[in-house]
ZAFILO-350039 format. One record per residue (C-alpha): residue in three letters; chain; z, x, y. Coordinates in Angstrom, 2 decimals, always signed. Each point is the difference from the previous one (the first is absolute). Layout:
<pts>
+------+-----+---------+---------+---------+
: type : mol :      pz :      px :      py :
+------+-----+---------+---------+---------+
:  ALA :   A :       Z :       X :       Y :
...
+------+-----+---------+---------+---------+
</pts>
This chain:
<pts>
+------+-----+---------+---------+---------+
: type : mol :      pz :      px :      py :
+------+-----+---------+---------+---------+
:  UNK :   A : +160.86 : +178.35 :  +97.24 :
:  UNK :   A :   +1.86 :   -3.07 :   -1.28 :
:  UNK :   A :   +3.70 :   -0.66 :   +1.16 :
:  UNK :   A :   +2.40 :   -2.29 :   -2.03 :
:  UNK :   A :   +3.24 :   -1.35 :   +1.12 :
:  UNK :   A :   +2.99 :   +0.44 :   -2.95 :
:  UNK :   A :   +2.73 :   -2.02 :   +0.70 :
:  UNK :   A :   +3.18 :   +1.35 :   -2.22 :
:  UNK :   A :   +2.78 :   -1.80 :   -0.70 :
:  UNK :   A :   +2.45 :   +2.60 :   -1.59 :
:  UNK :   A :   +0.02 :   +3.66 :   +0.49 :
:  UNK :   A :   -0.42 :   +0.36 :   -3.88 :
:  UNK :   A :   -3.16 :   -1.52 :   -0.75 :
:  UNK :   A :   -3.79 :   +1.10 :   +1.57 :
:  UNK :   A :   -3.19 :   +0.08 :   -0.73 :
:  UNK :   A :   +0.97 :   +2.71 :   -2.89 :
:  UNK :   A :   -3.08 :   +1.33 :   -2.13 :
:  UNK :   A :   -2.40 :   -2.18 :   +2.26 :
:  UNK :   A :   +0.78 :   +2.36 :   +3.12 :
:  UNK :   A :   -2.55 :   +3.06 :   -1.46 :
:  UNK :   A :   -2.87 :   -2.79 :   -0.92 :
:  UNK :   A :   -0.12 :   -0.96 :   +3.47 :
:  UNK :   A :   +0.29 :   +3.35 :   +1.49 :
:  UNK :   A :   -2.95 :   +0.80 :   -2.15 :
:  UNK :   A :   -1.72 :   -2.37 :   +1.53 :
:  UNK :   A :   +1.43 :   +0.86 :   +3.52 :
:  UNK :   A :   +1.34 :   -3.02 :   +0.54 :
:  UNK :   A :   +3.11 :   +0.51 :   +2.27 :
:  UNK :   A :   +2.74 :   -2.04 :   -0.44 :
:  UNK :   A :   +3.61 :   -0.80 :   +2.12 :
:  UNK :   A :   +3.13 :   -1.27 :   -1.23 :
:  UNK :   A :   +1.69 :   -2.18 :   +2.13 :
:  UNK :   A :   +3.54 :   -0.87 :   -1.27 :
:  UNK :   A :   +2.27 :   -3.33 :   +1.53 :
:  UNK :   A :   +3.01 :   +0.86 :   -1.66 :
:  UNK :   A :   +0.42 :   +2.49 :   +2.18 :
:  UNK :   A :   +2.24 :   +0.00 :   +3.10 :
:  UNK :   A :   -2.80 :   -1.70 :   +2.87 :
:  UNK :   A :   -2.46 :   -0.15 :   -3.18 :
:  UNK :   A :   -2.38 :   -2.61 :   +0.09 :
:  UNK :   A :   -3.59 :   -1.20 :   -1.55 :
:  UNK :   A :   -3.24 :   +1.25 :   +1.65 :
:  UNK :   A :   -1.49 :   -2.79 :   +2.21 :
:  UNK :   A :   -3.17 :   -1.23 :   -1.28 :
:  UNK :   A :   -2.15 :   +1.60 :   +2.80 :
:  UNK :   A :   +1.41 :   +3.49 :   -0.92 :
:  UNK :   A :   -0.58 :   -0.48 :   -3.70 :
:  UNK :   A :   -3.22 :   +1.95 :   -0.35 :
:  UNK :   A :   -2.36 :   -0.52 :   -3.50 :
:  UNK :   A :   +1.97 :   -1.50 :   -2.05 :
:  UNK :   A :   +3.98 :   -1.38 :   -0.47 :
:  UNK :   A :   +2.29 :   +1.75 :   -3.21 :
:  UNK :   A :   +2.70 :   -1.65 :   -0.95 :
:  UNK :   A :   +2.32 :   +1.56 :   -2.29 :
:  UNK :   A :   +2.94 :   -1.03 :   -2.23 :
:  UNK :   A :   +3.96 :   -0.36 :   +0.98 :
:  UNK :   A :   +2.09 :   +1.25 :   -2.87 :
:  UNK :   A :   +2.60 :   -2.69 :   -0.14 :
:  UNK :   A :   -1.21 :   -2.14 :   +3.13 :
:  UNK :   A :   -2.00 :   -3.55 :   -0.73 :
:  UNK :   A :   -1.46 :   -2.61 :   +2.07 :
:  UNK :   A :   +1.11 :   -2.72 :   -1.92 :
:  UNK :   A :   +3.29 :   -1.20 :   +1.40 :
:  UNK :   A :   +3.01 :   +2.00 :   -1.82 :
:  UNK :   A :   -0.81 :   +3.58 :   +1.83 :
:  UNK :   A :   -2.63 :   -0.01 :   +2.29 :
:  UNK :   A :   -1.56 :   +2.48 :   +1.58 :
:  UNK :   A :   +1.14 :   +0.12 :   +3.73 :
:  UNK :   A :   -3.41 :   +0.27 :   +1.47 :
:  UNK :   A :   -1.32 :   -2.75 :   -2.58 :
:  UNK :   A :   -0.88 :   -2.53 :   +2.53 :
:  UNK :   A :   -1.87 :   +2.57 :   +2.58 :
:  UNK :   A :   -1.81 :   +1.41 :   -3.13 :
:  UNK :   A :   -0.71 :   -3.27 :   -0.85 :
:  UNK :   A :   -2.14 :   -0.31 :   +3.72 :
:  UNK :   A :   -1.25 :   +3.13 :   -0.37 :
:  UNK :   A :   -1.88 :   -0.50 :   -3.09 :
:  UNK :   A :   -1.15 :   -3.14 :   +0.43 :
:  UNK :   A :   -1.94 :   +1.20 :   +3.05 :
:  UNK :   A :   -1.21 :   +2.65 :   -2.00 :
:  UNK :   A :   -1.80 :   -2.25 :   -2.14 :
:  UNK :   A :   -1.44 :   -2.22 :   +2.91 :
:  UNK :   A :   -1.21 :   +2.75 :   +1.47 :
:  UNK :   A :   -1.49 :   +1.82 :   -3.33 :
:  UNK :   A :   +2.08 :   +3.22 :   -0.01 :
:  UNK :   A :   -0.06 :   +1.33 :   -3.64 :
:  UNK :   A :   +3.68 :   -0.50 :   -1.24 :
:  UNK :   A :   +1.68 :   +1.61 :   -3.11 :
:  UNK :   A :   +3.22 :   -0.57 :   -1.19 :
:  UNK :   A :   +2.36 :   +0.77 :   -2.50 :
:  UNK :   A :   +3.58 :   -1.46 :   -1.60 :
:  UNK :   A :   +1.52 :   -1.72 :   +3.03 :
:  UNK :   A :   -3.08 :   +0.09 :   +1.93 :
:  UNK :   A :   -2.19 :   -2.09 :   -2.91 :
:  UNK :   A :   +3.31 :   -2.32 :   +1.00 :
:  UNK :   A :   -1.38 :   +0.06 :   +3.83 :
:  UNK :   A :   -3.49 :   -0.03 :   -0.44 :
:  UNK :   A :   +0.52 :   -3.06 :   -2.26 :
:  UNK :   A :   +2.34 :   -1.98 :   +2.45 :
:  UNK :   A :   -2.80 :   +1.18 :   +2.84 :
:  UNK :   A :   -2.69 :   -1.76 :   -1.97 :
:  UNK :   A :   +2.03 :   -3.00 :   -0.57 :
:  UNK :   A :   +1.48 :   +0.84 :   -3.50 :
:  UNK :   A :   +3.14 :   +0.27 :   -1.30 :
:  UNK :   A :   +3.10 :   +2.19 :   -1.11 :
:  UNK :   A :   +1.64 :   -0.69 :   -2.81 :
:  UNK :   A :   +4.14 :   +1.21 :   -0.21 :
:  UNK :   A :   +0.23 :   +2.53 :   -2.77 :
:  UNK :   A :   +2.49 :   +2.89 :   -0.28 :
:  UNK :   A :   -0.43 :   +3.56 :   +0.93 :
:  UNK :   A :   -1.37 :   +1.07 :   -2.64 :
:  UNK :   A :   -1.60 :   +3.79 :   -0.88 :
:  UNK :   A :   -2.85 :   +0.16 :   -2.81 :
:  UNK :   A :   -2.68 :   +2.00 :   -1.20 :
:  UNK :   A :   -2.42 :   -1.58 :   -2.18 :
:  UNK :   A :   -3.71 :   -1.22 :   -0.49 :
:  UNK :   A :   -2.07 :   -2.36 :   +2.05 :
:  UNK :   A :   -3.63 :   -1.59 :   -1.13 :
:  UNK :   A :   -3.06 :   -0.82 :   +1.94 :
:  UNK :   A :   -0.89 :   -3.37 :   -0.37 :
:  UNK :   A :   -3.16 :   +0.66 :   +2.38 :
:  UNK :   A :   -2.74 :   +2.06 :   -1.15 :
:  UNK :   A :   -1.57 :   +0.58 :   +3.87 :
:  UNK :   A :   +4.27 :   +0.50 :   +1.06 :
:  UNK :   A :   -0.19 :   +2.50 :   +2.67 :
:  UNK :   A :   -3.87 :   +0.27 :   +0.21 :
:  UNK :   A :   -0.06 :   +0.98 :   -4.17 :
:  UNK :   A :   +2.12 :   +2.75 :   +0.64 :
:  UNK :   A :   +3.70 :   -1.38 :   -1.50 :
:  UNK :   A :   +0.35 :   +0.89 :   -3.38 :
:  UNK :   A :   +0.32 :   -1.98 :   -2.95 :
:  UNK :   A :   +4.02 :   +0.93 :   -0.14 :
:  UNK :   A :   +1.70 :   +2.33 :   +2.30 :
:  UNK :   A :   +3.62 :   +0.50 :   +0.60 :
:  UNK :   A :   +2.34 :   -2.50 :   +1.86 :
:  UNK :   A :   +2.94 :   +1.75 :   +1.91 :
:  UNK :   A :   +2.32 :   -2.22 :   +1.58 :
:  UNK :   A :   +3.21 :   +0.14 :   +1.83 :
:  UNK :   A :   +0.24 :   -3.14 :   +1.60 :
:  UNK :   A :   +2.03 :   -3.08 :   +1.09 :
:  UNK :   A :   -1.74 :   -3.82 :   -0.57 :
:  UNK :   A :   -4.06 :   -0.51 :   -0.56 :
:  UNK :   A :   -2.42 :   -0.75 :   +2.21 :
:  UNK :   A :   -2.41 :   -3.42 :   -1.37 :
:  UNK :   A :   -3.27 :   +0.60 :   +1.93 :
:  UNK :   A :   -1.51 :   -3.37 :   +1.21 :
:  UNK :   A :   -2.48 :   -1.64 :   -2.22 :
:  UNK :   A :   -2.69 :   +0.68 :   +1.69 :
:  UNK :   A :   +0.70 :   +4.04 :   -0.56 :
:  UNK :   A :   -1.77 :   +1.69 :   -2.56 :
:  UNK :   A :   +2.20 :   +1.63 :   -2.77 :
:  UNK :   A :   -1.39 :   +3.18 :   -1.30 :
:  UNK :   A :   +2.65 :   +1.17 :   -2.30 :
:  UNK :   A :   +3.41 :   -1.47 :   -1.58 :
:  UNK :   A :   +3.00 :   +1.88 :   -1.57 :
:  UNK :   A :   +1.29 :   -0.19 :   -3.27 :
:  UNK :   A :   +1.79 :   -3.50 :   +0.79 :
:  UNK :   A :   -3.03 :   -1.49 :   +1.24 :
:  UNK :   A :   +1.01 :   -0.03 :   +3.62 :
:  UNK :   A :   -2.64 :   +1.47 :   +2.61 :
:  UNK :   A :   +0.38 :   +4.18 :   -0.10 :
:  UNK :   A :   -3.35 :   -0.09 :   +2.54 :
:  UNK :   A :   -1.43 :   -2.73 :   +2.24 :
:  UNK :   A :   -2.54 :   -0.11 :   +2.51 :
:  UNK :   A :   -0.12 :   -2.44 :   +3.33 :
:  UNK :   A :   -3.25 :   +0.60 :   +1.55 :
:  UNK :   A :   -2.42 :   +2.39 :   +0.00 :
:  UNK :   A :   +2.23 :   +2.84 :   +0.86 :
:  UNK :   A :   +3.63 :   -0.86 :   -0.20 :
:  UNK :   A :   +1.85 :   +0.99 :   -3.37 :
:  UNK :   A :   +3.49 :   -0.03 :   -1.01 :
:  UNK :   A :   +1.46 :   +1.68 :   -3.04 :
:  UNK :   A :   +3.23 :   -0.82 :   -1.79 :
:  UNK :   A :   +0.58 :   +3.31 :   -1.17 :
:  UNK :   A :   -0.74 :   +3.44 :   +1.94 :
:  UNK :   A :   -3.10 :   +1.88 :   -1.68 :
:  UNK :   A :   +1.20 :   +3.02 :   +1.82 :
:  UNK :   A :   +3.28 :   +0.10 :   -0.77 :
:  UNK :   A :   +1.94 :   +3.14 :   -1.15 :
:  UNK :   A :   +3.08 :   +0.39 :   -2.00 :
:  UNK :   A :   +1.86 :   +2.00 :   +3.34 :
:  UNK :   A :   -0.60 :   -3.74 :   +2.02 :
:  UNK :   A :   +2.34 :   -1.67 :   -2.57 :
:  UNK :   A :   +2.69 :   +2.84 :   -0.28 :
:  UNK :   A :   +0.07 :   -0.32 :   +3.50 :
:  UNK :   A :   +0.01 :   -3.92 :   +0.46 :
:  UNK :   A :   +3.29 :   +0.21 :   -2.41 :
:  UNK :   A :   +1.43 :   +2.41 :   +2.38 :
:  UNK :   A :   -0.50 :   -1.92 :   +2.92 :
:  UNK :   A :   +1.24 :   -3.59 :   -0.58 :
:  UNK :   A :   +3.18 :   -0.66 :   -1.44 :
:  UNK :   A :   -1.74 :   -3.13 :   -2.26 :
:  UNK :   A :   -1.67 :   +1.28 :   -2.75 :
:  UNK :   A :   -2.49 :   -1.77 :   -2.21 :
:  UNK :   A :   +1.61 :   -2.28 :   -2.85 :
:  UNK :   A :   +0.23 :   +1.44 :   -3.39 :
:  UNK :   A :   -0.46 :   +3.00 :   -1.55 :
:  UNK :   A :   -2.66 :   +2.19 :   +2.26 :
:  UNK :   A :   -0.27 :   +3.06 :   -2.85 :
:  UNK :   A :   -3.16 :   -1.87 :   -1.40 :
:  UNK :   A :   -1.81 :   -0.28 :   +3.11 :
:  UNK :   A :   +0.74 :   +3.44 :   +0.69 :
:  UNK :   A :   -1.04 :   +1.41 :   -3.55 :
:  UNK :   A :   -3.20 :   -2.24 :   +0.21 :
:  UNK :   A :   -0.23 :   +1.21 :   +3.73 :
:  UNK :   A :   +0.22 :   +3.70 :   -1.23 :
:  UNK :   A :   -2.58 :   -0.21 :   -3.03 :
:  UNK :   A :   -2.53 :   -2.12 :   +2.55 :
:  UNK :   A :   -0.73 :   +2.61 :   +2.48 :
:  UNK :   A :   -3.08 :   +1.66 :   -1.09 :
:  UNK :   A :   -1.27 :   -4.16 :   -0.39 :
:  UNK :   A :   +1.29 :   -0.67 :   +3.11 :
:  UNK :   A :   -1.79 :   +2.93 :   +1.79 :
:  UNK :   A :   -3.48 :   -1.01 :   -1.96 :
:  UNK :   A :   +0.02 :   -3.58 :   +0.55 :
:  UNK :   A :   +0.18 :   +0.64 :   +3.61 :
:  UNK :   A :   -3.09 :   +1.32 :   +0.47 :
:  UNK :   A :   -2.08 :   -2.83 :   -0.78 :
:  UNK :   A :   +3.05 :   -2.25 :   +1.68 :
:  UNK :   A :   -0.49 :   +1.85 :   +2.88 :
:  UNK :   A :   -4.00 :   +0.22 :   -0.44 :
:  UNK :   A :   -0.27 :   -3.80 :   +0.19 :
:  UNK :   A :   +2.60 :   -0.65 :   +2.81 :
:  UNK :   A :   -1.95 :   +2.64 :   +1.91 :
:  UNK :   A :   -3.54 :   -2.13 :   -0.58 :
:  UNK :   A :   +1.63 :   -2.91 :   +0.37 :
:  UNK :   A :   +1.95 :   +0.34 :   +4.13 :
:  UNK :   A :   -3.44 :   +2.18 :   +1.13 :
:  UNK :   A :   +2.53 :   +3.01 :   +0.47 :
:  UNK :   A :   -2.36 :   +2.78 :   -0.79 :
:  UNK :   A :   -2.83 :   -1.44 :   +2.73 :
+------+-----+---------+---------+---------+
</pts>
């Protein structure tokens, strides 16, 4: 049986509608969560199959409210990919995974949307991404993978929604599990709340949800193939 390592970095968002496809699958999973009080990351040698990094509501990496564990995370992931642990990553982990790989964050506000990403690579997540799927974000600044990473899919801006370093490492601007409850609950939490007007993400958030749950199947089909976590 596979074991991931799920590193958390607010109480609000998890691995939402992708918990039940890896419990299918029994693959177990643990959160670890370094916000806490005496929180910290895994080490790399307790780790297991594969690395998850997930988003941080209103934290960033790139300068103006950084993560506290950015630089550790930072360490952590880069030995990840030297040693050829699978890695996945969402929101403010794409942000990690790209600095890890010798990429880039670009400042951006925090910033919640729900709209429609593209794939831009037919074999993107071993043929298994779809052609459009929805592109749930709740994020501060944008990761810009190195050039040598492979971009798989791009948002309606034109700015990377899915990008691949590796064979096995993939970070994902937006959450493809994510469920209305996570941002609710990321409002809750944080006194900063996105900029503008959040009652069209959260009406396009609301009419996505049977999209959301059938575009993660194949997501989660290909991500499977691709980190070897079903042999």
């Amino acid at each position: 049986m596979k074991y991931l390592s799920v590193i958390q970095h607010t109480s609000a968002e998890y691995l939402g509608l992708m918990e039940d496809h890896l419990e299918g699958r029994r693959i177990r999973f643990n959160y670890a969560r370094p916000f806490t009080e005496k929180g910290k990351p895994p080490d790399i040698n307790t780790i297991g199959d594969g690395l998850v990094l997930l988003g941080g509501g209103p934290w960033g990496s790139a300068g103006e409210r950084d993560v506290p564990t950015l630089a550790d995370e930072i360490t952590l992931t880069r030995a990840a990919l030297m040693t050829g642990l699978p890695i996945l990553a969402f929101g403010l982990g794409a942000q990690i995974l790209s600095l890890a790989a010798d990429g880039e964050v670009q400042s951006t506000p925090l910033e919640f949307k729900a709209g429609i990403a593209h794939r831009v690579d037919d074999n993107a997540l071993n043929g298994y991404l779809p052609e459009t799927f929805p592109h749930v974000t709740y994020m501060r600044d944008r990761p810009v993978p190195p050039a040598y990473a492979k971009i798989l899919a791009n948002d309606e801006a034109g700015h990377p929604a899915v990008f691949q370093i590796g064979d096995n490492a993939f970070g994902f601007t937006g959450h493809p599990g994510f469920k209305l409850a996570m941002a609710e609950d990321l409002i809750m939490e944080f006194e900063e709340g996105p900029v503008g007007d959040t009652k069209e993400a959260f009406a396009n958030l609301r009419r996505m949800k049977t999209e959301i749950e059938d575009a993660l199947v194949p997501i989660m089909t290909g991500i499977i193939q691709m980190t070897g976590w079903m042999q």
